[in-house]
N, C-alpha and C positions, 0 to 999 in steps of 0.2 A: 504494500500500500504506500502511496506516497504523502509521507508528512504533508498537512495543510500547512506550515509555516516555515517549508524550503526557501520563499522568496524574501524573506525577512530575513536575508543576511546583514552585517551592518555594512554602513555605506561603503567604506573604502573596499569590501570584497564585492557590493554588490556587479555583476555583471551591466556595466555602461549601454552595450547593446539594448537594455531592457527600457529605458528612459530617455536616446539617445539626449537632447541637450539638459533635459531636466535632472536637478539635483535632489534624487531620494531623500525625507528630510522627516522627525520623527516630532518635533516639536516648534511650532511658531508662535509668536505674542505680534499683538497692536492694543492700542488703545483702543477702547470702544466705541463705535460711531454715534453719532450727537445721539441718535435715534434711541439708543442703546441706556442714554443716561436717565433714562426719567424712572427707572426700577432699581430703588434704594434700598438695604437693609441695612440696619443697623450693623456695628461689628459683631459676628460671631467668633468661637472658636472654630480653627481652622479646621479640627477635626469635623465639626458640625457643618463648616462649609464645604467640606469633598465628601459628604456625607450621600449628596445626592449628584451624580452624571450626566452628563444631557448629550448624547451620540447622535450623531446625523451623519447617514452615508449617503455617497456621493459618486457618479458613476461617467463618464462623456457622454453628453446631450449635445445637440444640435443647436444650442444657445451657449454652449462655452466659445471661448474661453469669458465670457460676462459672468461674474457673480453675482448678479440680479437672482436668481431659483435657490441659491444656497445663503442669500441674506434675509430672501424674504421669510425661510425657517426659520434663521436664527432669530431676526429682529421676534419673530411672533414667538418665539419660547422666550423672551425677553420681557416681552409686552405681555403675555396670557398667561405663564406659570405662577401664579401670584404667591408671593411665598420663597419662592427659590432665590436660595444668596446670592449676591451680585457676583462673587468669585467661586462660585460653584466650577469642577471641571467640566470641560467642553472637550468632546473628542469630534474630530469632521474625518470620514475614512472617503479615499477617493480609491475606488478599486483599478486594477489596471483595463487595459482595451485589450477585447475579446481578438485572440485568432480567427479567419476565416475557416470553418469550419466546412466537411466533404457535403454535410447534407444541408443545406442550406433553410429546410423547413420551418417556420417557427421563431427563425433568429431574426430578429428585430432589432438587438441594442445595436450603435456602432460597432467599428470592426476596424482590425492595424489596417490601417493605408500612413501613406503620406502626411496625407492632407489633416486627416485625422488626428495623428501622431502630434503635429503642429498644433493643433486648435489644445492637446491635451495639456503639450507642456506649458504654454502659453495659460492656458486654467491654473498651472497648478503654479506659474510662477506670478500670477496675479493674488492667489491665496497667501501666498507667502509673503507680500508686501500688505497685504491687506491686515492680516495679524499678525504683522510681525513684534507689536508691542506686548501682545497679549499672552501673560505669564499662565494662565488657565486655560490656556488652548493647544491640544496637539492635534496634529495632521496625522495623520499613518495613510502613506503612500504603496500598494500594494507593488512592485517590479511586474506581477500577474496576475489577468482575469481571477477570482480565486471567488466573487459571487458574497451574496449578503453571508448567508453560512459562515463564514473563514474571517469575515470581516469584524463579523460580534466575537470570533473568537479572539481574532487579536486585540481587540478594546479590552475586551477581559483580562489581555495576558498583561494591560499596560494599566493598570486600574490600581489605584494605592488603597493598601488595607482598609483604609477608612472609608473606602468608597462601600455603600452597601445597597445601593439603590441604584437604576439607570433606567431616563425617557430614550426610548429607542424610536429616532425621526426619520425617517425618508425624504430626499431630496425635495419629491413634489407631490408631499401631502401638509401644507402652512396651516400652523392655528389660527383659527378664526375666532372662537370665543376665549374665556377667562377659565382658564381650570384652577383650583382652590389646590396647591400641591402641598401647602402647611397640614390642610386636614387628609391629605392622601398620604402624607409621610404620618402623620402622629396617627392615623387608624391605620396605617401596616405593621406600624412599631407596637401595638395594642395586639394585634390581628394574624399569628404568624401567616395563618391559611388565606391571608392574601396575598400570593404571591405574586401576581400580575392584575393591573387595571387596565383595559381597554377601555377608546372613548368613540363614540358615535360618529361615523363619517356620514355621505347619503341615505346609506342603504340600511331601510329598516333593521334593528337587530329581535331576532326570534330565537326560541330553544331555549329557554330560562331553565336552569336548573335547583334554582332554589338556592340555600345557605344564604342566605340576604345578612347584609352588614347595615346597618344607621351609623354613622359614624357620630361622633360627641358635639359638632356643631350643627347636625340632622341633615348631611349629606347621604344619599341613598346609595348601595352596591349593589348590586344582583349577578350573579353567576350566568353568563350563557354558553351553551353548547357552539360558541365561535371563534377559533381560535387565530390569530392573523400577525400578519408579518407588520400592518401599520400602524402608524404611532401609539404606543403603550409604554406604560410604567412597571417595571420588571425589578423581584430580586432580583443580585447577582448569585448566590446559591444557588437558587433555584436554575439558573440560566446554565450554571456550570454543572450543575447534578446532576438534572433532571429534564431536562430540555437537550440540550448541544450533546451528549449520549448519545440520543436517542437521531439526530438530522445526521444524513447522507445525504440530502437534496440541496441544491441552490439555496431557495429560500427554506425556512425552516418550518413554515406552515403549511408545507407539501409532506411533511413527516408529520406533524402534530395533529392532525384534524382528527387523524382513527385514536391516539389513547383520550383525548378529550373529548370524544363519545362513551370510549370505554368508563373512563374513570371520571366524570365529570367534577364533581367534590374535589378533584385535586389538580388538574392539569386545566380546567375550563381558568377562565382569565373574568375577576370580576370587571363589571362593566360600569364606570363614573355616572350617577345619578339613574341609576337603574338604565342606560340605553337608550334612556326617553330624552322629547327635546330636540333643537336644531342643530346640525351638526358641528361639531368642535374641529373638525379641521375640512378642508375639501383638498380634490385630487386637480392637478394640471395639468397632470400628463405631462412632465417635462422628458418624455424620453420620448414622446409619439409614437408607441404604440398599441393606439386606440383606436375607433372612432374616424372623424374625420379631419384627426391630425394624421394619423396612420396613412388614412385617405391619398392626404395632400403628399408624404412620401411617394406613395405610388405613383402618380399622377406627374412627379418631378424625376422618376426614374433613381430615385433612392431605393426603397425595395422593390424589388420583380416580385409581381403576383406568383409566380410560381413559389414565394418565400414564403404566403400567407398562408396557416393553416387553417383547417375548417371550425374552431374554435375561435381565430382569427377574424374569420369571414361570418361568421355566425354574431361574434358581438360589432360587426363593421355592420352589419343588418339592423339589429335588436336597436343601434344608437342613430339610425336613419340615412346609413349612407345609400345614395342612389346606386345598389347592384348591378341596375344595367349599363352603367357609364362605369361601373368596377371593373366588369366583366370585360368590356373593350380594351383591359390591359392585358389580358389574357397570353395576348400573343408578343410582348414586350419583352 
């Protein structure tokens, strides 16, 4: 089996070929942007400020090298976490670009070219001047594709004892409302069997399984049978024990959905304010492939229809792309 964290040599061994001009780098600071400043806490102890993590992965989109898709998470865990220390740790993971693979089916994200390669290092040397002040911020640059999977594990491996908590963000799902993270931290710390909170995106959430929490300032929990790779508040035990075991796949919600049927009471993820409500974060599709961003790929000779799978073309249907002006790509 090949070690998930082969490409994590350190920089001076790292093989150059894998970044050609960008410099592999584990840690960066800046100061905070004005945006940034209006969420104050008082001083804490430092151990109660690395207390709680805030991870945002990050992957080549078609809008880098802009950090516009990756400030507008941050600023919104800035603005909505209410509660969260101002110098909490900040992990940002940018995975490396995918090889071209023989079967082409399916594959959507970018891919090594040139072109590509340029737009990458150029992202990741605008991150680096962007924070370069910021003493609570590391980067972890992946040398290779290695997938969200590999990526939570290396945040893990970089995570200081005192860290015991971590919001796990994706690129392009930004908070939109206020989550209460004082009363999500003080009823976990009450609560061991909470070990994961999920929050409401669009899509109803169903499958309740009961164990309901009130938390002390009558915030509601409810258990559902949903388990998901988007934004949630997670043990790190629990993540290192009892989760990451258990993932062989990509994403780690392609392993989870069957034991959180099985064993709901322990693996289901409570859900902030019972589930109910408008949603706490939306999707933007910053990788486009959706809908009628996916669409407009096609359409510009980015992906060959021959890439899209019938999963693919089924949700480019369900979100109202016009099929028969699809279909005329056919022969492309």
């Amino acid at each position: 089996a090949v070690a998930w964290n082969q490409f994590f040599q350190p920089v001076d061994q790292l093989d150059k070929k894998l970044t050609l001009n960008t410099t592999i780098i584990s840690s960066v600071e800046k100061k905070h942007a004005e945006s940034d400043n209006d969420h104050k806490d008082p001083p804490s102890p430092a151990s109660a400020t690395r207390k709680t993590a805030v991870v945002i992965f990050t992957h080549l989109i078609n809008a880098h090298p802009s950090l516009d898709p990756l400030m507008t998470i941050y600023n919104g865990t800035k603005r909505y976490l209410n509660g969260l220390p101002e110098k909490a740790p900040y992990f940002i993971t940018v995975d490396g670009i995918k090889d071209i693979p023989k079967n082409m089916e399916g594959e959507l994200f970018l891919m090594e070219n040139q072109e590509n390669r340029n737009k990458y290092d150029e992202y990741i040397r605008q991150l680096q001047m962007h924070f370069k002040a910021h003493d609570n911020v590391k980067i972890l640059i992946a040398g290779k594709n290695i997938g969200l999977a590999n990526n939570i594990r290396r945040v893990i491996d970089n995570l200081s004892p005192d860290t015991k908590y971590m919001y796990l963000f994706q690129h392009d799902l930004p908070l939109v409302r206020e989550i209460n993270h004082t009363d999500i931290l003080v009823t976990a710390e009450a609560n061991d069997k909470m070990r994961l909170v999920g929050f409401k995106g669009d899509d109803p959430i169903q499958r309740p399984c009961g164990d309901d929490i009130v938390s002390e300032s009558g915030i509601f929990y409810r258990r559902f049978k949903l388990w998901t790779d988007r934004n949630h508040f997670a043990r790190i035990d629990h993540y290192k024990n009892d989760i990451l075991p258990q993932v062989t796949s990509v994403f780690p919600e392609d392993n989870m959905h069957k034991p959180t049927r099985l064993n709901c009471t322990y693996f289901a993820p409570y859900y902030y304010e019972g589930g109910k409500g408008d949603p706490y974060y939306k999707h933007t599709d910053a990788s486009e492939r959706y809908g009628f961003k996916l669409f407009e790929r096609v359409k510009r000779g980015e992906v060959a229809y021959s890439s899209l799978s019938k999963v693919n073309i089924m949700v480019m249907e369900r979100m109202g792309v016009n099929m028969t002006e699809l279909e005329t790509y056919k022969s492309g």
